[in-house]
C-alpha positions as CSV (number, residue, x, y, z in Angstrom):
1,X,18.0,-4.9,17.8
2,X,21.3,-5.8,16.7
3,X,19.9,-6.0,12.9
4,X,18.5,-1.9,13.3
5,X,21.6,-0.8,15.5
6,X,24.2,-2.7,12.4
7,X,21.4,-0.5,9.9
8,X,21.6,2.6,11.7
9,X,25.3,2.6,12.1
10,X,26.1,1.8,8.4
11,X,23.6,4.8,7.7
12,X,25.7,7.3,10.2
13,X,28.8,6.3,8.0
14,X,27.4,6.7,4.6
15,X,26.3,10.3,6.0
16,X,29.4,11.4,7.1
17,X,31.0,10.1,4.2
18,X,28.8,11.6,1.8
19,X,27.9,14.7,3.5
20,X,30.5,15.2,5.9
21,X,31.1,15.2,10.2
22,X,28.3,17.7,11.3
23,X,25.4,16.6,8.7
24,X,23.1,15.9,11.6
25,X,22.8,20.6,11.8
26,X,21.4,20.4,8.4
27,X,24.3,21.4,6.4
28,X,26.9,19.0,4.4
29,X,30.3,19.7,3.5
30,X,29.4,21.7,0.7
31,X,26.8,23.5,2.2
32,X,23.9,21.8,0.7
33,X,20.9,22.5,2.8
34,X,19.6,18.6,4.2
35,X,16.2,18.3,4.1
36,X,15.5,14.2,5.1
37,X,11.9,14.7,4.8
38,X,11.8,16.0,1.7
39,X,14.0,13.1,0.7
40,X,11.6,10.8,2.2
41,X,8.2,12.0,0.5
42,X,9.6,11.9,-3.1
43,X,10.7,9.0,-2.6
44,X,7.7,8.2,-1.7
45,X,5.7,9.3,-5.1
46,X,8.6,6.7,-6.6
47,X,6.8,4.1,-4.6
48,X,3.8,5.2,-5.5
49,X,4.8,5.2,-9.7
50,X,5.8,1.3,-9.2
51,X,1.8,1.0,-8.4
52,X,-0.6,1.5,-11.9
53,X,-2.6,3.8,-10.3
54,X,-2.6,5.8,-14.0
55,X,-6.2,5.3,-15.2
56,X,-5.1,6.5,-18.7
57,X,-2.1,4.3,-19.1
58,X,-1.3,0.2,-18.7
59,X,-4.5,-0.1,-16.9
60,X,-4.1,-4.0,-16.8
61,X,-0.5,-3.9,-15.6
62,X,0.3,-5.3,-12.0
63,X,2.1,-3.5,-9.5
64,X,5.7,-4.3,-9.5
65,X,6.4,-5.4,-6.1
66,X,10.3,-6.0,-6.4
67,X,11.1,-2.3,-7.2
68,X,8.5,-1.4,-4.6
69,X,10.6,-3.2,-2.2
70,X,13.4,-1.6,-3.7
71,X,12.0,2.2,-3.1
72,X,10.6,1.5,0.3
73,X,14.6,0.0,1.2
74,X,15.2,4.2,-0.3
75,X,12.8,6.0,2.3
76,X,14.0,3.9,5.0
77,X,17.9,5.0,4.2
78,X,16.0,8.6,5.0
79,X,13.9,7.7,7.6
80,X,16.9,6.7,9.6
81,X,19.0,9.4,8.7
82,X,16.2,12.0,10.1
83,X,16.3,9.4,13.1
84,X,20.1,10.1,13.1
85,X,19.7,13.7,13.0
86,X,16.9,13.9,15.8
87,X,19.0,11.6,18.2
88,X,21.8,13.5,18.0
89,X,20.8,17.0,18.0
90,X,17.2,17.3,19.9
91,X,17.7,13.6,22.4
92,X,21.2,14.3,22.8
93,X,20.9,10.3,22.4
94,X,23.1,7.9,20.8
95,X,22.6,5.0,18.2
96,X,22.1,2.5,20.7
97,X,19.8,4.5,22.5
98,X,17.6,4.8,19.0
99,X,18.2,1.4,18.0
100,X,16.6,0.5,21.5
101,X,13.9,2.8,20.7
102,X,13.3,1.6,17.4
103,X,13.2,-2.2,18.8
104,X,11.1,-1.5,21.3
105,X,8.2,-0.3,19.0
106,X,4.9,-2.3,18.5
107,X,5.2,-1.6,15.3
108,X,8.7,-3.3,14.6
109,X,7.5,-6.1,17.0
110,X,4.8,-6.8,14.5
111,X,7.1,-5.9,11.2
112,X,9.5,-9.5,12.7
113,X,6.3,-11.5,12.0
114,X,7.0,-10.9,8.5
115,X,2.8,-10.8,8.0
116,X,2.0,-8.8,5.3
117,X,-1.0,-6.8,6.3
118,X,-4.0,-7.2,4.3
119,X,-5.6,-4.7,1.9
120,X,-8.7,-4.9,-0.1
121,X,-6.8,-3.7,-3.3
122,X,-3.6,-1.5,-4.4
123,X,-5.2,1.4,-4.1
124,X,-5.8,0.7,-0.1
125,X,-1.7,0.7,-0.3
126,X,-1.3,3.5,-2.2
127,X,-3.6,5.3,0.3
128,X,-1.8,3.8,2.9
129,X,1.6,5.4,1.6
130,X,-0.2,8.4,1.0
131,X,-1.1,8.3,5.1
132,X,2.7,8.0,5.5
133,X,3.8,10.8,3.5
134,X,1.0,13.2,5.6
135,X,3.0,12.3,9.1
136,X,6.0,14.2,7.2
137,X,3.8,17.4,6.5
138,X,2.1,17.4,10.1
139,X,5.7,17.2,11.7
140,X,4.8,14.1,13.4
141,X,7.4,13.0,16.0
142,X,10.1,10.3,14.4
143,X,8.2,7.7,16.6
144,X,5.0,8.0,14.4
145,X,7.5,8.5,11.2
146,X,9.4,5.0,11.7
147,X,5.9,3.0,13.2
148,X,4.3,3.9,9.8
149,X,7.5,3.2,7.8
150,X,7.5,-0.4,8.8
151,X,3.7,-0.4,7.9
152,X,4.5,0.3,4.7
153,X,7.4,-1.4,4.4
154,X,5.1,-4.7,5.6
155,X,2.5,-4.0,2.8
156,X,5.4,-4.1,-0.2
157,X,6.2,-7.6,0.9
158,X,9.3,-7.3,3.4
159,X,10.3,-8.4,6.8
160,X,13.1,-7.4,8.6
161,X,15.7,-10.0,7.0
162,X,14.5,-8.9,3.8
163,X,14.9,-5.0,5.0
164,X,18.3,-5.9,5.9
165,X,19.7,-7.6,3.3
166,X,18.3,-5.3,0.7
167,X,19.2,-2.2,3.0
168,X,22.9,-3.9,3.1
169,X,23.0,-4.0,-0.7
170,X,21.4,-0.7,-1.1
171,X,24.2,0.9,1.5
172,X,26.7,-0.6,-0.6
173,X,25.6,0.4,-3.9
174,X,25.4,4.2,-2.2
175,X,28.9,4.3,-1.6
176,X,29.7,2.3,-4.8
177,X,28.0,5.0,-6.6
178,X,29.9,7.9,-4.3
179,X,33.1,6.2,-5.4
180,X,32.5,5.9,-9.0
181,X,31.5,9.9,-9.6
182,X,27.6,9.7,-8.5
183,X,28.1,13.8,-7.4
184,X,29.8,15.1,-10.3
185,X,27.1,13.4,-12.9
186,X,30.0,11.4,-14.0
187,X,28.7,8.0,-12.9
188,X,26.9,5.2,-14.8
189,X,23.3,4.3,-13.6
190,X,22.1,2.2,-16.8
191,X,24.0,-0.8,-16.7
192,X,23.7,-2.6,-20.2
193,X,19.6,-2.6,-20.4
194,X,19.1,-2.5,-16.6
195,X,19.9,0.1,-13.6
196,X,22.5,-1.0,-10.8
197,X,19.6,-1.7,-8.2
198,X,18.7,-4.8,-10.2
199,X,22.1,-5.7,-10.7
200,X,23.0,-5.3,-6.9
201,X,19.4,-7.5,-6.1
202,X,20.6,-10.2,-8.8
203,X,23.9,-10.8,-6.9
204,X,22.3,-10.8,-3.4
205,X,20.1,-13.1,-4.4
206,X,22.6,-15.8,-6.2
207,X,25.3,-15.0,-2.8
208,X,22.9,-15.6,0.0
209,X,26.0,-15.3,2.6
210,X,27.5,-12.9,0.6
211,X,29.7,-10.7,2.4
212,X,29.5,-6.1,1.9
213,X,33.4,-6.4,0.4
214,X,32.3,-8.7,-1.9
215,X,29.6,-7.3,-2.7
216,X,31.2,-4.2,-3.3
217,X,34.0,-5.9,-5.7
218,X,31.5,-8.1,-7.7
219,X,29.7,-4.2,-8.5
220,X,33.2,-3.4,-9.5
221,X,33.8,-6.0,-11.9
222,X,30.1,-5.8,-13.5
223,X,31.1,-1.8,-13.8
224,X,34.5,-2.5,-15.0
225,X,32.8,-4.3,-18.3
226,X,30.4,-1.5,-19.0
């Protein structure tokens, strides 16, 4: 539990950083309309692009499981921001209250394992996401929304250590990117031949212990010498 309710309270700061206090009634600071779910199923179709489903193009290639990890890590920034959003305007609950709710899942219960479930083939995960993305279109409750997240998040390879580190790194890079003129079009994605997400993944994994300051000040130096 502690691991979700550290997740979901990073997420409720990045929010009200990003959007501004009040997000949760659909508006931000600018008075951009928030639609989570909308975030969520695009991301999505990014998952499903790291997957060569494309019958007319690379039909030998192998799907590439690291940026898969790296797009389910997206949807579940947006899965617990429409969490957020649920708790606080239609529970009336808190983040511990969803972090409870979220731990107490089967589902998660079964995510800890760290078993990747077994499918005949790629296209069995693709369908799989596919199932996913129809919960956001039939209005499913959030419980169904985050039980089928951590299925998918189990078929592209992670467990909840891994969904926390990378969800750390991720966070970070958000608000690195927020800092550094992400809304204005001003900031740099491409890093030399490479975008930040791989970057940010090549320091987690040489800093294991790795701390989010210093996380955030080695993405400043790397940015500094673009």
């Amino acid at each position: 539990m502690n691991k979700i309710k550290t997740m979901l309270t990073l997420q409720q700061e990045l929010n009200d950083n990003t959007n501004g206090k009040g997000w949760e009634n659909g508006l931000t600071k600018n008075n951009k309309i928030i639609d989570w779910r909308r975030c969520i199923y695009l991301e999505a179709a990014e998952l499903i692009e790291s997957y060569p489903w494309k019958h007319w193009k690379n039909i030998d290639a192998k799907p590439d499981y690291e940026n898969i990890k790296i797009e389910a890590v997206d949807i579940w920034h947006f899965v617990m921001s429409e969490a957020l959003r649920v708790y606080a305007i239609e529970r009336k609950g808190s983040i511990e209250e969803l972090a409870s709710a979220i731990s107490s899942q089967r589902a998660f219960e079964e995510f800890k394992t760290g078993k990747k479930a077994k499918l005949e083939s790629h296209y069995d995960e693709i369908a799989l996401v596919e199932e996913f993305v129809k919960s956001l279109f039939c209005d499913e409750p959030i419980e169904s929304l985050v039980a089928k997240f951590f299925t998918v998040a189990s078929v592209a390879g992670l467990d909840l250590d891994e969904l926390y580190q990378l969800y750390i790194g991720k966070n970070i890079l958000n608000a690195f990117r927020q800092d550094h003129g992400y809304k204005d079009g001003s900031y740099i994605k491409i890093w030399g031949d490479v975008e930040d997400n791989v970057v940010m993944q090549e320091i987690l994994a040489n800093n294991k212990d790795i701390t989010p300051k210093e996380l955030y000040d080695k993405l400043e130096l790397s940015y500094n010498q673009l």
